[in-house]
RODO-2510 file (C-alpha; in nm, 4 decimals, decimal comma):
residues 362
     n   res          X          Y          Z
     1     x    22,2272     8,0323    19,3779
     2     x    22,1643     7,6966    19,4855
     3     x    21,8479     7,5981    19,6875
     4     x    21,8268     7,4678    20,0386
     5     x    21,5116     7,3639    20,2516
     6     x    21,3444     7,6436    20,0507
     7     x    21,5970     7,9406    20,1406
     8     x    21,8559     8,0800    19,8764
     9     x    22,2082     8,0363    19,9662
    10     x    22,4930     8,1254    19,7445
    11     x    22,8228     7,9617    19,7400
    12     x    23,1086     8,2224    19,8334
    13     x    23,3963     8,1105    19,6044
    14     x    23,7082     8,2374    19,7926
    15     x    24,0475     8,2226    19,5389
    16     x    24,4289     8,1168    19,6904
    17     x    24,7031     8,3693    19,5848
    18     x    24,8759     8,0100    19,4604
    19     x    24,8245     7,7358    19,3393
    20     x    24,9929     7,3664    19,4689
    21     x    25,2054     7,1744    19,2189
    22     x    24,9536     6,8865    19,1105
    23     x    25,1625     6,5111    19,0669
    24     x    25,3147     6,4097    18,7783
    25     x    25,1532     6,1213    18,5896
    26     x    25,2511     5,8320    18,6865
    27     x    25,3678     5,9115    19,0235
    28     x    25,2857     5,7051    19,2986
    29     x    24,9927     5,8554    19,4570
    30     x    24,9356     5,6222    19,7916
    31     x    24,5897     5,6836    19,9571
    32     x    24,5130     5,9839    20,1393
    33     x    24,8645     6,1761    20,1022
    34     x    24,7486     6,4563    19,9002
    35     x    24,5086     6,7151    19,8965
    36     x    24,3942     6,9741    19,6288
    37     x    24,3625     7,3310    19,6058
    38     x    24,0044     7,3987    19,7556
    39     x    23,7274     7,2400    20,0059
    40     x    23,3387     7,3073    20,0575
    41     x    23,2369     7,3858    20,4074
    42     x    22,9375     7,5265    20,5360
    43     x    22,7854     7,5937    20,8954
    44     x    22,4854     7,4535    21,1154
    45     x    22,3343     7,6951    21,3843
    46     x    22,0068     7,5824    21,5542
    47     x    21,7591     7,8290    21,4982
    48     x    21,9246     7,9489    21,2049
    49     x    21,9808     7,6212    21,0240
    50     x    22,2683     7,5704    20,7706
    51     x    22,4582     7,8973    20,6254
    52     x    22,7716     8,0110    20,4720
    53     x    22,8295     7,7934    20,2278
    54     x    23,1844     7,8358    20,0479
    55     x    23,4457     7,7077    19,8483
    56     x    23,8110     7,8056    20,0109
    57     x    24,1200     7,7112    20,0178
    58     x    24,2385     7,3763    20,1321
    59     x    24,3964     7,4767    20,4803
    60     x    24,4284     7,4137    20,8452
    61     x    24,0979     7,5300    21,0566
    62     x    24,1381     7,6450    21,3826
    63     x    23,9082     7,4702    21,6627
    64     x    23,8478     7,5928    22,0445
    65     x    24,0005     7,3710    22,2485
    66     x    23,6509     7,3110    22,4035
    67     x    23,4995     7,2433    22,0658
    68     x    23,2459     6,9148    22,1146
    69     x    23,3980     6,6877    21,8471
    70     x    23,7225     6,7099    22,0152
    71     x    23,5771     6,5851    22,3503
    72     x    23,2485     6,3338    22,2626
    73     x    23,3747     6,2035    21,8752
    74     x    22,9980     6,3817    21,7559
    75     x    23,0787     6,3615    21,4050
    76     x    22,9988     6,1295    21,1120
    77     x    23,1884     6,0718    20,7389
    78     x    23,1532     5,9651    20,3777
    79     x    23,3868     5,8473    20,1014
    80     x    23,2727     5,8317    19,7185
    81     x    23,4916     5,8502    19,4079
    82     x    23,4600     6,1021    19,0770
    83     x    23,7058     5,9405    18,7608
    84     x    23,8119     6,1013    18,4478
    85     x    23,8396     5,8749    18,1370
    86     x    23,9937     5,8803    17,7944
    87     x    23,7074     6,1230    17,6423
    88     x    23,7964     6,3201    17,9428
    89     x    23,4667     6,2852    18,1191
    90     x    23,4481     6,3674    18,4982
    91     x    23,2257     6,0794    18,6523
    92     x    23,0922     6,0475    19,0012
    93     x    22,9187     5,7076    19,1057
    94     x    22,6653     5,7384    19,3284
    95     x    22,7338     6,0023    19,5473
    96     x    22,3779     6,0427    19,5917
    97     x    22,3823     5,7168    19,7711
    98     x    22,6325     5,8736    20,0055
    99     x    22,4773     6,1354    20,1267
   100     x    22,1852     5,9386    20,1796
   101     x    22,3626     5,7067    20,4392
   102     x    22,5402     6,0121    20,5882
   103     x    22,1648     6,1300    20,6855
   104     x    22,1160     5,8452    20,8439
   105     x    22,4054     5,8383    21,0200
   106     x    22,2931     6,2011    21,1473
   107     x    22,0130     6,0594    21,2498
   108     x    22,2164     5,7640    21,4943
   109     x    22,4354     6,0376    21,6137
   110     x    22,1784     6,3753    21,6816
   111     x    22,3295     6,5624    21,3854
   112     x    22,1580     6,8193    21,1367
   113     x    22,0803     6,6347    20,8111
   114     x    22,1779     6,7878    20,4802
   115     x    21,9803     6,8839    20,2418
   116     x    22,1215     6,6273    19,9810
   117     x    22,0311     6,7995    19,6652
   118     x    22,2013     7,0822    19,7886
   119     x    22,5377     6,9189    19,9115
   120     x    22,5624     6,7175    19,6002
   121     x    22,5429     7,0151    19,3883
   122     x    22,8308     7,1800    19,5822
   123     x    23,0237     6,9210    19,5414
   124     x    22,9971     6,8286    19,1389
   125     x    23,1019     7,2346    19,1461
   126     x    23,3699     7,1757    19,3532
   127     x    23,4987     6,8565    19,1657
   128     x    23,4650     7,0333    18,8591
   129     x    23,6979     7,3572    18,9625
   130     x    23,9488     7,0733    19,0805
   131     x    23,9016     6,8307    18,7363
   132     x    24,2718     6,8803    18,6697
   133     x    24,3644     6,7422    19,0091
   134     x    24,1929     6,3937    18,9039
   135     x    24,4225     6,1716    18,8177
   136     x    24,3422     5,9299    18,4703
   137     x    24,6140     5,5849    18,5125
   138     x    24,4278     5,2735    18,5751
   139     x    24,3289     5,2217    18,9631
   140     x    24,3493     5,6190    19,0421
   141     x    24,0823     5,8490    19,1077
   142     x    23,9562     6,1577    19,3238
   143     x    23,8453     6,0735    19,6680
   144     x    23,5649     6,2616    19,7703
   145     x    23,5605     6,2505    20,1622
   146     x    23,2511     6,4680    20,3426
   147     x    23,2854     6,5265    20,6890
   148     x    23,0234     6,6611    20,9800
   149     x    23,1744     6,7852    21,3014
   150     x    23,0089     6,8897    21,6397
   151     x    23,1564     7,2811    21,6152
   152     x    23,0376     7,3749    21,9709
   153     x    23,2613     7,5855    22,2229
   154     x    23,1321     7,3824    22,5374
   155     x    23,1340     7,0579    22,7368
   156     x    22,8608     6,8531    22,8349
   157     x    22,7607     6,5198    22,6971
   158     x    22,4873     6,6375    22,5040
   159     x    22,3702     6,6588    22,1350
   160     x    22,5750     7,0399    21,9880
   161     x    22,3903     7,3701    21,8363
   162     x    22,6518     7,3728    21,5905
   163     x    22,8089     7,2366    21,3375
   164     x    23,0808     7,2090    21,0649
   165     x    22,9686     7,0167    20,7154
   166     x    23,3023     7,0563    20,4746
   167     x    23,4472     6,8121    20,2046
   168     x    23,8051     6,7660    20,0718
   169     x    23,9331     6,6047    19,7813
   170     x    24,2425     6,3630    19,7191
   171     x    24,3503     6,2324    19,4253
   172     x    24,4392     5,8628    19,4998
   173     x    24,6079     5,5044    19,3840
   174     x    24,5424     5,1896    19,5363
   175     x    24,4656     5,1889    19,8873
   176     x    24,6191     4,8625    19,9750
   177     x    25,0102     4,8917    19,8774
   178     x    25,0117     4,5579    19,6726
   179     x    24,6837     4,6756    19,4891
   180     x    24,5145     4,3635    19,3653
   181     x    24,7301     4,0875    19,5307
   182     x    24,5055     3,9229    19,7825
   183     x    24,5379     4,0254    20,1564
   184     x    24,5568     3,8227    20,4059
   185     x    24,2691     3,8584    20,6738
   186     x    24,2733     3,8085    21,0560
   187     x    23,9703     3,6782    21,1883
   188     x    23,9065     3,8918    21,5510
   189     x    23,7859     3,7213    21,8523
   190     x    23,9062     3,9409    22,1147
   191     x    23,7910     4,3029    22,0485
   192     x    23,4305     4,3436    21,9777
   193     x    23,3975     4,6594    21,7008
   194     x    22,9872     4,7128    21,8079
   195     x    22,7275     4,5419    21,8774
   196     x    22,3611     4,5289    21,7798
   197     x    22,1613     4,9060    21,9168
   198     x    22,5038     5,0622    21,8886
   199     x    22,6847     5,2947    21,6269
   200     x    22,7884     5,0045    21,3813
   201     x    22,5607     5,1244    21,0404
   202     x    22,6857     5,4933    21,1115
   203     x    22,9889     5,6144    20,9315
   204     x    23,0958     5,7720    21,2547
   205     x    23,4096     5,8197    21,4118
   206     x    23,4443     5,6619    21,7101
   207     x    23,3559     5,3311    21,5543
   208     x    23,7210     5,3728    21,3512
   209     x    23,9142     5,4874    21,6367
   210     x    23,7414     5,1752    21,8241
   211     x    23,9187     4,9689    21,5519
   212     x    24,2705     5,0686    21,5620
   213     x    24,3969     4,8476    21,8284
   214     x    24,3060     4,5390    21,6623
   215     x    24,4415     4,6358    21,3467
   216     x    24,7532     4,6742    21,4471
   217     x    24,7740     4,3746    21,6357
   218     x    24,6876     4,1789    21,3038
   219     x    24,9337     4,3778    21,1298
   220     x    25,2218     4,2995    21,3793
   221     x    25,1330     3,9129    21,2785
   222     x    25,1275     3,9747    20,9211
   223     x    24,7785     4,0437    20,8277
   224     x    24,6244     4,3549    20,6225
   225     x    24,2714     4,4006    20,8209
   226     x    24,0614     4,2265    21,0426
   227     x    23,7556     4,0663    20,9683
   228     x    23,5097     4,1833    21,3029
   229     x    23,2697     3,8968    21,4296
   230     x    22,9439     3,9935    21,6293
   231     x    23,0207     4,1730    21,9581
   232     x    22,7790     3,9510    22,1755
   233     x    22,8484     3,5370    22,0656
   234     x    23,1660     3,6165    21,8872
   235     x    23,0264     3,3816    21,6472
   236     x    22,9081     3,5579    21,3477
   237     x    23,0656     3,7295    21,0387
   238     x    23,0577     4,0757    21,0362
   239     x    23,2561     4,3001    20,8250
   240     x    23,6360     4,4057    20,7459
   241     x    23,7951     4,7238    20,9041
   242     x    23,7263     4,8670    20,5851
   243     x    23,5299     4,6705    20,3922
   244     x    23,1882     4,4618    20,3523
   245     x    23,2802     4,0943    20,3444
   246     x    23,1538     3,7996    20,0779
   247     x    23,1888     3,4151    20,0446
   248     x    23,1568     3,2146    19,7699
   249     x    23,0417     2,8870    19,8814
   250     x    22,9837     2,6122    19,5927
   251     x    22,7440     2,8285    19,4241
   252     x    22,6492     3,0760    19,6777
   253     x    22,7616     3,3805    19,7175
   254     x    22,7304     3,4754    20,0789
   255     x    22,7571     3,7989    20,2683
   256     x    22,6299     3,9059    20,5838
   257     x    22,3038     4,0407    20,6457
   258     x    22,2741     4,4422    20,7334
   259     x    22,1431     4,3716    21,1329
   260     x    22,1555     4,7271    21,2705
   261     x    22,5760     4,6648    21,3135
   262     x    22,7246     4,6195    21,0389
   263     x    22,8006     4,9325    20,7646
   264     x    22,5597     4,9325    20,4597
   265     x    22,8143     4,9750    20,2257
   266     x    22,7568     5,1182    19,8799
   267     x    23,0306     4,9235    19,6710
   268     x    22,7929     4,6288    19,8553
   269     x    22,4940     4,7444    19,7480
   270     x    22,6922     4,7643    19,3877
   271     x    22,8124     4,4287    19,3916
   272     x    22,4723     4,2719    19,5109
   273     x    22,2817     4,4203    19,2234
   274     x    22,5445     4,3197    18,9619
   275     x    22,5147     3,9808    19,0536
   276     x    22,1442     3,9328    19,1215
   277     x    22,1258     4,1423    18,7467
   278     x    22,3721     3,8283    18,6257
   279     x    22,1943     3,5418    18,7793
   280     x    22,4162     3,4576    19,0082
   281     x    22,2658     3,3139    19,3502
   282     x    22,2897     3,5516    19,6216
   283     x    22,2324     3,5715    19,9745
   284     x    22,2135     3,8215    20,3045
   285     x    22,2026     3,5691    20,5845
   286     x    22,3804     3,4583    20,9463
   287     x    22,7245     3,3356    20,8796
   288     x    22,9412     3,1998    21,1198
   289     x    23,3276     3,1492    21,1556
   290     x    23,1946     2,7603    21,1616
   291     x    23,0432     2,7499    20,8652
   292     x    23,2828     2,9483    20,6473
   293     x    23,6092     2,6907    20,8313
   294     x    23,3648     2,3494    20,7548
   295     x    23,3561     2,4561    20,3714
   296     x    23,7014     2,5586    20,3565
   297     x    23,7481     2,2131    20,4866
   298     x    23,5248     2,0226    20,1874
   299     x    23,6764     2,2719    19,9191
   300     x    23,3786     2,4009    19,9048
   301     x    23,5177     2,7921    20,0072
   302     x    23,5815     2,8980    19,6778
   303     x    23,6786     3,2941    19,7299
   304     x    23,6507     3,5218    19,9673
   305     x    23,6440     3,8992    19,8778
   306     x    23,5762     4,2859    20,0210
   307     x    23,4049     4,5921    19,9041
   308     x    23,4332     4,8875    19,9604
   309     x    23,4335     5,2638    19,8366
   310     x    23,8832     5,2815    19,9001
   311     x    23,9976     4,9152    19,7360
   312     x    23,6746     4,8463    19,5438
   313     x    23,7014     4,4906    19,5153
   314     x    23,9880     4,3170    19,7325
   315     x    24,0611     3,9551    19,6932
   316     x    24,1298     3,7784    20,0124
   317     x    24,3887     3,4905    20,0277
   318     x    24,4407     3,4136    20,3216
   319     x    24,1975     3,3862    20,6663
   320     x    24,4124     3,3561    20,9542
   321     x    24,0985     3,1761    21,1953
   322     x    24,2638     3,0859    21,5985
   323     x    24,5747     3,0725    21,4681
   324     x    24,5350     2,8292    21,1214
   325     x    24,5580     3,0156    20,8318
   326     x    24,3389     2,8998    20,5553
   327     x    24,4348     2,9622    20,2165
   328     x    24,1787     3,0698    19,9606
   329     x    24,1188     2,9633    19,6181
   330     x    24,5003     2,9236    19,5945
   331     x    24,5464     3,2382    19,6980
   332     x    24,4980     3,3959    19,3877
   333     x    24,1705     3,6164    19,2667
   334     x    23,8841     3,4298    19,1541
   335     x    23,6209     3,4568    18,9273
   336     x    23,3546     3,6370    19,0922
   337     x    23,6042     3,8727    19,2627
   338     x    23,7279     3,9654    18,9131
   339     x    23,4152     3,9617    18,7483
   340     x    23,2773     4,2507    19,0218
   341     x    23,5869     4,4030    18,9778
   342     x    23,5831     4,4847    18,6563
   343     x    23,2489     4,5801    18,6205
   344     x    23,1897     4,7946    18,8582
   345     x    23,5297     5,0052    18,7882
   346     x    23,4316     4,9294    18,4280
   347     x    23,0943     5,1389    18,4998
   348     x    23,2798     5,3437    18,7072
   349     x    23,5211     5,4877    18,4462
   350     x    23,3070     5,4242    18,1383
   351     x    23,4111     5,1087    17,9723
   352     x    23,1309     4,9369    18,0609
   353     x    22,7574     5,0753    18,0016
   354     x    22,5929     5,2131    18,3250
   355     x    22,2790     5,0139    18,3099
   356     x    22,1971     5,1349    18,6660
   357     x    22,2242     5,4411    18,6276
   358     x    22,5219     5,4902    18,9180
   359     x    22,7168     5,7618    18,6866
   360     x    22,6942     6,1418    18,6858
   361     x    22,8775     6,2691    18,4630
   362     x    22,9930     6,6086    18,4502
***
């Protein structure tokens, strides 16, 4: 029995007649493709509150064709990681974390919160039926993706009485193709992603579908992602599609500051706090397009990199800024970018020693 806002609720545990074929080691995984055996889910009712918790098999759910998400995108999302290492430990990094920001994302978008003891516990038991599923070659590991959906039967633009919390696993590779090699960025200044008082630091879903367009466009002229600028001057540094953004400038590491629209990533947060904990200088400030072309100009742009929970920590080579494409740190990885690399997957996997305590291990 685990323990939720002071009521008992058990977690049904539902078995499938068979089992899928797991991959073979050292198949190529991709990102998203596959999906084990089982998923958590569990219900919201107001009045009642949340209820009928279970683990089930991993299959299709049917929806009303009038159910809310479907018409007004009320839902929100998370994405955290669990690895399994030599010793064969299962480790989780700070999942906690997530389900902290997916509260607050609730909060932006009139949702239920969790009870984030609760949800974490259902998932380690989840992750640990599935442990086999995780895969153990470098760069893999078990995506953890939560999900909150508006489960109402009717329309009206209005905030639902119910609700559908459930979580599905995927054992992954790299989530860009070429892993490591350095993408190539597109610098927006067409589409706006948010803007300040919107949904930009929720994890919801129209902000993604909002996205696509763009994306696409870059991709059709060679780029991996865009890099968004503010929706009001289009002047200011934002974030990636999919990732927090970082400069290093002669000695300064720059990323942009958290102002209400930009995703407050955790692999950030992770990267931040590795490099304060190392000395390096570090700053949250205003950034423009400006400023980051001017030092690419005086050599003084010495890498630019992303975070984020999917690719980690992505090099960027190339910034593709009104239609010059400025090459970075010969477009190979630098040293910062590898240094945050490796430590946080070395935390993450158990090479390195968690000094932050970011690891649960199960």
């Amino acid at each position: 029995v685990l323990r939720i806002r002071g009521v008992n609720m058990e977690i049904e545990m539902i078995e499938r007649k068979t089992l899928k074929e797991k991959p073979a080691a050292g198949s190529e995984l991709g990102f998203g493709k596959l999906f084990t055996d089982y998923m958590f889910s569990m219900v919201y009712e107001e009045g009642r509150g949340w209820h009928d918790a279970k683990i089930s098999p991993y299959e299709p759910i049917p929806f009303d064709p009038s159910t809310s998400v479907l018409h007004y995108a009320q839902g929100v999302f998370e994405g955290a990681k669990a690895f399994k290492n030599e010793k064969g430990e299962i480790r989780i990094f700070r999942l906690a974390e997530n389900f902290s920001r997916m509260n607050r994302s609730c909060d932006r978008m009139c949702m239920p919160r969790l009870d984030a003891d609760f949800a974490l516990k259902a998932v380690y038991r989840l992750v640990q039926l599935e442990k086999d599923w995780i895969p153990t070659a470098e760069g893999t590991a078990l995506y953890i993706r939560p999900l909150m959906i508006a489960s109402s039967a009717e329309l009206g633009v209005h905030a639902a009485k119910k609700y559908l919390f459930f979580v599905i696993l995927s054992p992954v590779g790299a989530y860009y193709k070429h892993g490591l090699a350095p993408t190539k960025i597109y610098v927006e200044n067409h589409y706006a992603r948010t803007v300040a008082g919107g949904t930009g630091e929720a994890k919801c879903l129209g902000n993604y579908a909002g996205s696509i367009k763009a994306a696409e466009e870059a991709q059709k002229k060679g780029y991996d992602q865009v890099l968004w600028l503010d929706g009001v001057h289009k002047k200011y540094i934002e974030e990636v599609g999919s990732m927090n953004i970082f400069f290093v400038i002669g000695d300064e590491v720059v990323t942009p500051a958290l102002n209400g629209s930009i995703l407050p990533g955790i692999t950030r947060k992770s990267c931040l706090e590795i490099l304060r904990a190392n000395g390096y200088k570090v700053s949250e400030r205003l950034l423009s397009v400006k400023e980051v072309v001017k030092a690419h100009k005086k050599g003084r742009l010495k890498e630019v990199f992303g975070t984020g929970t999917a690719a980690v920590v992505s090099p960027v080579g190339v910034l593709g800024v009104n239609g010059e494409n400025l090459e970075v740190n010969g477009g190979r990885m630098g040293d910062v970018t590898k240094f945050l690399y490796d430590t946080v997957t070395g935390i993450q996997t158990g090479r390195l020693e968690d000094k932050f305590g970011w690891v649960t291990v199960l």
